[in-house]
NUROSE-864936 format. One line per 10 residues: number of its first residue (from 1); for each residue x, y, z of N, C-alpha, C, O, CB. Coordinates in steps of 0.2 Angstrom, whole numbers. Glycine has a CB too. Layout:
BEGIN
NUM	X,Y,Z,X,Y,Z,X,Y,Z,X,Y,Z,X,Y,Z; ...
This chain:
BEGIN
1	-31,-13,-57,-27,-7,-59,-24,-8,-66,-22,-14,-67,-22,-6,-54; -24,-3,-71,-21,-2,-75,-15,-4,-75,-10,-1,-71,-21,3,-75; -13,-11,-80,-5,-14,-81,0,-9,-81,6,-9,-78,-3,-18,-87; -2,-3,-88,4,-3,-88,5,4,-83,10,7,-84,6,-3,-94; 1,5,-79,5,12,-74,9,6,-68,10,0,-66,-4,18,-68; 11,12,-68,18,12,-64,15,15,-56,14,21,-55,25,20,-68; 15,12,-51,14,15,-43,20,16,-40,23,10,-40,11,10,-38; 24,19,-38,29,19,-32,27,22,-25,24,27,-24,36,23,-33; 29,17,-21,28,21,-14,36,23,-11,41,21,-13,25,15,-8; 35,28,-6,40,30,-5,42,28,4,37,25,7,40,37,-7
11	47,29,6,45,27,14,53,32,17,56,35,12,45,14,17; 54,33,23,59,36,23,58,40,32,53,42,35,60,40,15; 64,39,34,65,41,42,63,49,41,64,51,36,74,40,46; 59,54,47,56,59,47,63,63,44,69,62,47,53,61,53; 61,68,38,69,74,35,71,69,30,74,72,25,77,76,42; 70,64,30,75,61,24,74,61,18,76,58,14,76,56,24; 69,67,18,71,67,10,65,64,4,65,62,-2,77,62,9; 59,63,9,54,60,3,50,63,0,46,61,-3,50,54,4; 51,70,2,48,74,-1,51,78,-9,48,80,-14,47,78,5; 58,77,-6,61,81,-14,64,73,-18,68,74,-22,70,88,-13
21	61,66,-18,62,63,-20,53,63,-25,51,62,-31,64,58,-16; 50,65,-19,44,65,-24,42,70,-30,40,68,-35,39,66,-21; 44,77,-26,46,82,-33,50,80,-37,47,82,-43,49,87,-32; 54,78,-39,59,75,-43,54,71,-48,53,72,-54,64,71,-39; 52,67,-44,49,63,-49,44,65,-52,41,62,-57,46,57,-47; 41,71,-49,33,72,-52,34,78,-59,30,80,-63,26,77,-44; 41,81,-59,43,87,-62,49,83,-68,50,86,-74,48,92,-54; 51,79,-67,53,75,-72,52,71,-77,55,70,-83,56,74,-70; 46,66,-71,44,60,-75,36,62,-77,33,60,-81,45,51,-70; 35,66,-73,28,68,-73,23,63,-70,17,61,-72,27,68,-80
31	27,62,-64,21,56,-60,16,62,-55,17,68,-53,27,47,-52; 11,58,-55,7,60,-52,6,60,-46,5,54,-44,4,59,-54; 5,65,-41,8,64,-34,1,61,-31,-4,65,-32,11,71,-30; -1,57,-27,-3,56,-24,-3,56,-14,3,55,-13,-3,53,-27; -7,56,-9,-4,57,-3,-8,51,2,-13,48,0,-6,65,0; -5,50,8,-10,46,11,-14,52,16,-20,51,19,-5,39,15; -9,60,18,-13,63,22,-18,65,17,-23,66,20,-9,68,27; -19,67,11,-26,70,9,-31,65,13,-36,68,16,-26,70,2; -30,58,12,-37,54,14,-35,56,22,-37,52,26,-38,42,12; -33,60,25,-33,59,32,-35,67,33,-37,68,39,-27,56,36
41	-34,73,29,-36,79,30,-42,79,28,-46,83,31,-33,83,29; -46,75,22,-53,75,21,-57,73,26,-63,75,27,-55,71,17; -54,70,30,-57,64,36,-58,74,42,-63,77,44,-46,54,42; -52,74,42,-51,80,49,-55,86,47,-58,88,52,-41,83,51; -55,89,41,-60,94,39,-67,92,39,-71,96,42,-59,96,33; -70,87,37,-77,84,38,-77,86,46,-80,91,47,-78,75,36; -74,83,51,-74,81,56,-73,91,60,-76,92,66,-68,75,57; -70,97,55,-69,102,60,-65,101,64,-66,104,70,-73,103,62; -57,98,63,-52,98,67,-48,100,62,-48,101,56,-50,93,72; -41,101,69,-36,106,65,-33,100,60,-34,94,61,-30,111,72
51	-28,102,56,-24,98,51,-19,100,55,-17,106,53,-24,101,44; -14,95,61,-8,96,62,-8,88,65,-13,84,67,-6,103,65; 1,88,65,4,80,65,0,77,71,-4,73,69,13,77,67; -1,80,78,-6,75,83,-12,72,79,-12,66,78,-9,80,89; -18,78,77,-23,73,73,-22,68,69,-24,62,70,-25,77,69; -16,72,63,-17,65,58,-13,60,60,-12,56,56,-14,66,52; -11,60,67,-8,56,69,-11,50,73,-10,43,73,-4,60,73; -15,53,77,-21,50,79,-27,48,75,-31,44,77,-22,54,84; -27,49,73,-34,48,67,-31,42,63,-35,37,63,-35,56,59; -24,41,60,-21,38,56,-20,30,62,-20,24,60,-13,44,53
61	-19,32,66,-18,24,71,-24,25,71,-26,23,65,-14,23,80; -28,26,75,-38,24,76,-39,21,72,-41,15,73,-44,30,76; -38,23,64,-44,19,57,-37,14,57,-40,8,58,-46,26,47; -32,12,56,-29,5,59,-30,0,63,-29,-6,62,-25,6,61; -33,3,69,-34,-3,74,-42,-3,73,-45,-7,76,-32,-1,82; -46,2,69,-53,-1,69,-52,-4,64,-52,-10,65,-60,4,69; -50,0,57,-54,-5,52,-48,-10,49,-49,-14,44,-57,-1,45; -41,-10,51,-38,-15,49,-28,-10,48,-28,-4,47,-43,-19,41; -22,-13,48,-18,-9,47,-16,-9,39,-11,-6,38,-13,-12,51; -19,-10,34,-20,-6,28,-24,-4,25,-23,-3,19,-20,-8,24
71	-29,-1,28,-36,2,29,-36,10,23,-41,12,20,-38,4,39; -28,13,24,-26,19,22,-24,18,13,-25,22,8,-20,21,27; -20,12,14,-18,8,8,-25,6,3,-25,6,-3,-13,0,10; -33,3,8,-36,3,1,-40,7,0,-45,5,-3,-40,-2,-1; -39,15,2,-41,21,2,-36,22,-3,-38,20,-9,-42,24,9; -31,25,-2,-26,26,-9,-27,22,-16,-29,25,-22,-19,24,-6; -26,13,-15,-28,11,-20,-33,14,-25,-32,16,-31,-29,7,-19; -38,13,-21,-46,17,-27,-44,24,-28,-49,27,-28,-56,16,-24; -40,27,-27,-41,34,-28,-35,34,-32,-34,39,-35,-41,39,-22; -30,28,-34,-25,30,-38,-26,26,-44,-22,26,-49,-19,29,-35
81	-32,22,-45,-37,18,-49,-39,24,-53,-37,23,-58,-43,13,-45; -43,30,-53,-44,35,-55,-42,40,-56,-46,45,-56,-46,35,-53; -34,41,-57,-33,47,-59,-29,42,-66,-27,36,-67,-29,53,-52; -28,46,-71,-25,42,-78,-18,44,-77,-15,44,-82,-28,45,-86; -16,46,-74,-8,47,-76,-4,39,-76,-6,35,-73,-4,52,-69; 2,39,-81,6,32,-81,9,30,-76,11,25,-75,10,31,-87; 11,36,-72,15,36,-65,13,38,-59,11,44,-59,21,38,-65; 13,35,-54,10,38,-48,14,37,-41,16,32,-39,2,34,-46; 16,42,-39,20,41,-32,18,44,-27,14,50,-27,26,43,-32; 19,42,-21,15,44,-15,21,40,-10,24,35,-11,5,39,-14
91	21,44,-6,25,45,1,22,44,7,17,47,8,28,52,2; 25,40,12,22,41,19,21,34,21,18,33,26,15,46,20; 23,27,17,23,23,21,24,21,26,30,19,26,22,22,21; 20,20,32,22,19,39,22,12,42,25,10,47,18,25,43; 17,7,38,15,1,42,19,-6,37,17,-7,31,5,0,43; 21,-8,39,24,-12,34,14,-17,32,14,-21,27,33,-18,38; 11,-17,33,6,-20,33,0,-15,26,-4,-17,22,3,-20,41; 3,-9,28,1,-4,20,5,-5,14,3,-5,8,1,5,21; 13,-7,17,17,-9,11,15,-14,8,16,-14,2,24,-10,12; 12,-21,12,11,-26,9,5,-26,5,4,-30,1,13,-30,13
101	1,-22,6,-6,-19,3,-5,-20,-4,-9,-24,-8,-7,-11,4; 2,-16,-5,5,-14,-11,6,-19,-16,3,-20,-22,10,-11,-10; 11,-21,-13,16,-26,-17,13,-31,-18,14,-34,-23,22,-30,-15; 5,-32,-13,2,-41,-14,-4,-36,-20,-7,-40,-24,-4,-48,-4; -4,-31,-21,-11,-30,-25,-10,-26,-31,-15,-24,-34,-18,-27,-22; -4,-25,-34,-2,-17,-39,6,-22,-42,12,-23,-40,1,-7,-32; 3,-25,-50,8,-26,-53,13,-23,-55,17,-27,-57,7,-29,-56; 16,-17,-56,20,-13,-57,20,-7,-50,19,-1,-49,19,-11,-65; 20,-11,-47,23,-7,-38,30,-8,-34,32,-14,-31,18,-12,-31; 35,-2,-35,39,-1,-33,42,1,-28,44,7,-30,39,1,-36
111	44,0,-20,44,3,-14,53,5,-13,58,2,-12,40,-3,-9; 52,11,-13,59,14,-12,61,17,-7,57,22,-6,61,17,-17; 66,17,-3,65,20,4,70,25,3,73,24,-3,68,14,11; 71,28,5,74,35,6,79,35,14,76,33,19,67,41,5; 84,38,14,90,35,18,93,41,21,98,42,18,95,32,15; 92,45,27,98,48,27,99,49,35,95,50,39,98,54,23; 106,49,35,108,51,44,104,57,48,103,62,46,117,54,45; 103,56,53,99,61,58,102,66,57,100,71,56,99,60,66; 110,65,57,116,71,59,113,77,52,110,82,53,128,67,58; 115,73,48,112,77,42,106,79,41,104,84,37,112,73,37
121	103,77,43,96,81,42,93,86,45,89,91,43,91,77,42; 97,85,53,96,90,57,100,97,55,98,103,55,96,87,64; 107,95,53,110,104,49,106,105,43,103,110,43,119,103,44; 104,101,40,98,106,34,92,108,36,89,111,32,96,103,28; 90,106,42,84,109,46,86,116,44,84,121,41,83,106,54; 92,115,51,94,122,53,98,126,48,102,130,50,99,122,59; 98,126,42,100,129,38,94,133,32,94,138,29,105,124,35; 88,127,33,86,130,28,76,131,33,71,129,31,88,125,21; 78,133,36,72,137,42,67,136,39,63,141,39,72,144,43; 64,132,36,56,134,32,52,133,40,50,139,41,51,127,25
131	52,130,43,46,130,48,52,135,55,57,137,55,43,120,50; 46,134,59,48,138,65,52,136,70,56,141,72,43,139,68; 52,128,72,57,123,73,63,121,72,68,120,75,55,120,71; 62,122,65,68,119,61,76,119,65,79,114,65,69,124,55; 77,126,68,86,127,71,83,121,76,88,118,78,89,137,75; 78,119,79,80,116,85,79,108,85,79,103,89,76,120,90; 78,108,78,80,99,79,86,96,78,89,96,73,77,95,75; 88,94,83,92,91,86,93,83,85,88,80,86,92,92,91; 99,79,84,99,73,83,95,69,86,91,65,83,104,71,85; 95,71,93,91,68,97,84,69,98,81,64,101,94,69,102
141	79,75,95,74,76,95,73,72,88,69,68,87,72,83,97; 76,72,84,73,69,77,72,59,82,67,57,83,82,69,66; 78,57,84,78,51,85,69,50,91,66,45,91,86,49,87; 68,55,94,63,56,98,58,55,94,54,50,95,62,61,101; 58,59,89,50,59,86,50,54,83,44,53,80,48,64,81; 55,48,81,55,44,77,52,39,79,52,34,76,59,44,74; 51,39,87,47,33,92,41,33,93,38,29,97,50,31,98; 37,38,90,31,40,92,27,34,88,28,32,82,30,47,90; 23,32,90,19,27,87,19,28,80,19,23,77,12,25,89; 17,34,76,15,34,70,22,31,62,21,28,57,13,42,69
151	27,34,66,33,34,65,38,27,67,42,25,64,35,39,68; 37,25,72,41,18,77,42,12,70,48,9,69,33,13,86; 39,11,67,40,5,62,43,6,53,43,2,49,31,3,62; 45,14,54,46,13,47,54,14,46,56,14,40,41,19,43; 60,13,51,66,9,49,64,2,47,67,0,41,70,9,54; 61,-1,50,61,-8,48,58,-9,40,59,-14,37,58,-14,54; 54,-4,38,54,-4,30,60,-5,26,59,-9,22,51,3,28; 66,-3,25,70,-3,24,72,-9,20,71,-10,14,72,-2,27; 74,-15,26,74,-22,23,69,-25,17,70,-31,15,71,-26,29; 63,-21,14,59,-24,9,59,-17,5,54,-16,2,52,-27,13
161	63,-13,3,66,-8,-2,67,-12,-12,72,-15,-14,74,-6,2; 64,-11,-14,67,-15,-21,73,-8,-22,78,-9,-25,61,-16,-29; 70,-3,-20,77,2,-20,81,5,-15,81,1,-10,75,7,-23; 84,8,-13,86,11,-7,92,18,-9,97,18,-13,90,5,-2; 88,24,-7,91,30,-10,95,32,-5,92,35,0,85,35,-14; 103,32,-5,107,37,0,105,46,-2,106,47,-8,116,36,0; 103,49,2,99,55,4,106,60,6,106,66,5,93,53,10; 109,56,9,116,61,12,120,66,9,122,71,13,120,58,14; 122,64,1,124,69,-2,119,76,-5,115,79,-2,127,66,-7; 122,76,-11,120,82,-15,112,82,-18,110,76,-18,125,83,-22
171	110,86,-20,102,85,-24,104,82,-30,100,78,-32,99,93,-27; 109,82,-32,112,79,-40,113,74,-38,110,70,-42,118,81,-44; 116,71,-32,117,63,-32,111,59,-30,111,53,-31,124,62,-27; 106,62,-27,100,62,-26,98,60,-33,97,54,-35,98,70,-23; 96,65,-36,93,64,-42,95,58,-50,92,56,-55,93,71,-44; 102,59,-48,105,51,-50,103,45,-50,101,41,-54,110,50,-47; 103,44,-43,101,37,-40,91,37,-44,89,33,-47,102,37,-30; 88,42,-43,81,42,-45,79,42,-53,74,40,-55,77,47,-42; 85,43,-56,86,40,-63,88,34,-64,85,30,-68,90,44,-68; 93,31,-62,94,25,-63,89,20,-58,91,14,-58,101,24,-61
181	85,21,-55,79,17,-54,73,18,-59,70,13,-61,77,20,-47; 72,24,-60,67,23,-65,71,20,-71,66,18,-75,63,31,-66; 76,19,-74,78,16,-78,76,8,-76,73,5,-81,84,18,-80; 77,5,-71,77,1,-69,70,-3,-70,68,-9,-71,81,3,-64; 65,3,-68,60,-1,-68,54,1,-76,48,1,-77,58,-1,-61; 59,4,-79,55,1,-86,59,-3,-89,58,-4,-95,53,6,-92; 63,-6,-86,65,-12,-88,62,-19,-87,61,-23,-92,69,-13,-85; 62,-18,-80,57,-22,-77,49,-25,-80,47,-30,-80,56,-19,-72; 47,-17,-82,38,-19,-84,37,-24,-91,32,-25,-93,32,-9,-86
């Protein structure tokens, strides 16, 4: 891979926020977004099934336990080998065995977790309704869904963060911390 691009992964409890961390970055820094569900909706379209979380849920363990727990990570890799942008971020790690994909094979690989309380996330569900759901997640249903095999392993990401973003305040304070990281790591390169 290209030295001097820049990879970050993102990881983060379901609502927390790695989604407007990734806008941020793609709108600001101009990184280039990458996904792990595109390689898993190409998979479910070829195949003629629907595109919702059971599938890619199930699709995403299967090709784990057949072809290995980073199987997704060297699918991303070569596809992030090929696009030219100097920054690339992608969200959704879930195995710490795709994180390590990362860090052992991408010299300028950044893994930042994204942080925020259930309590919190579930009032901005219900505040800001995009899906049909939304008023009805509840503390306790977020912490539900968060044991589901796809999901079960990515608190313990945390511990291996070179960054760690609190999510709990404001969009500004939000976007704070994602500048003084990206300062941080053209420091680094």
């Amino acid at each position: 891979m290209d030295k001097e691009k820049i990879v970050i992964g993102i990881a983060g409890n379901i609502g927390s926020g790695k989604g407007a961390v990734t806008k941020y970055l793609t709108e600001k820094y101009k990184a280039q977004q990458m996904r792990y569900s595109k390689i898993l909706a190409d998979i479910l379209e070829r195949l003629h099934l629907d595109y919702n979380r059971d599938n890619l849920n199930a699709l995403a363990e299967g090709l784990r336990n057949i072809f290995g727990g980073d199987i997704l990570s060297q699918v991303l890799e070569n596809d992030i080998r090929e696009v030219e942008a100097v920054i690339v971020v992608f969200d959704g790690i879930r195995k710490k065995k795709e994180l390590d994909y990362f860090k052992n094979k991408t010299e300028n690989f950044f893994f930042i977790f994204v942080e925020t309380p259930f309590e919190v996330v579930a009032k901005r569900l219900a505040s800001r309704q995009e899906k049909t759901d939304d008023q009805e997640q509840t503390v306790e249903k977020l912490k539900a869904r968060q044991q589901q095999p796809s999901d079960k392993d990515v608190p313990n990401l945390k511990q291996y963060a070179d960054f760690v973003i609190d999510n709990s305040g404001s969009i500004e304070d939000t976007h704070k911390q994602i500048d003084e990281i990206m300062n941080k790591t053209k420091k680094k390169r």
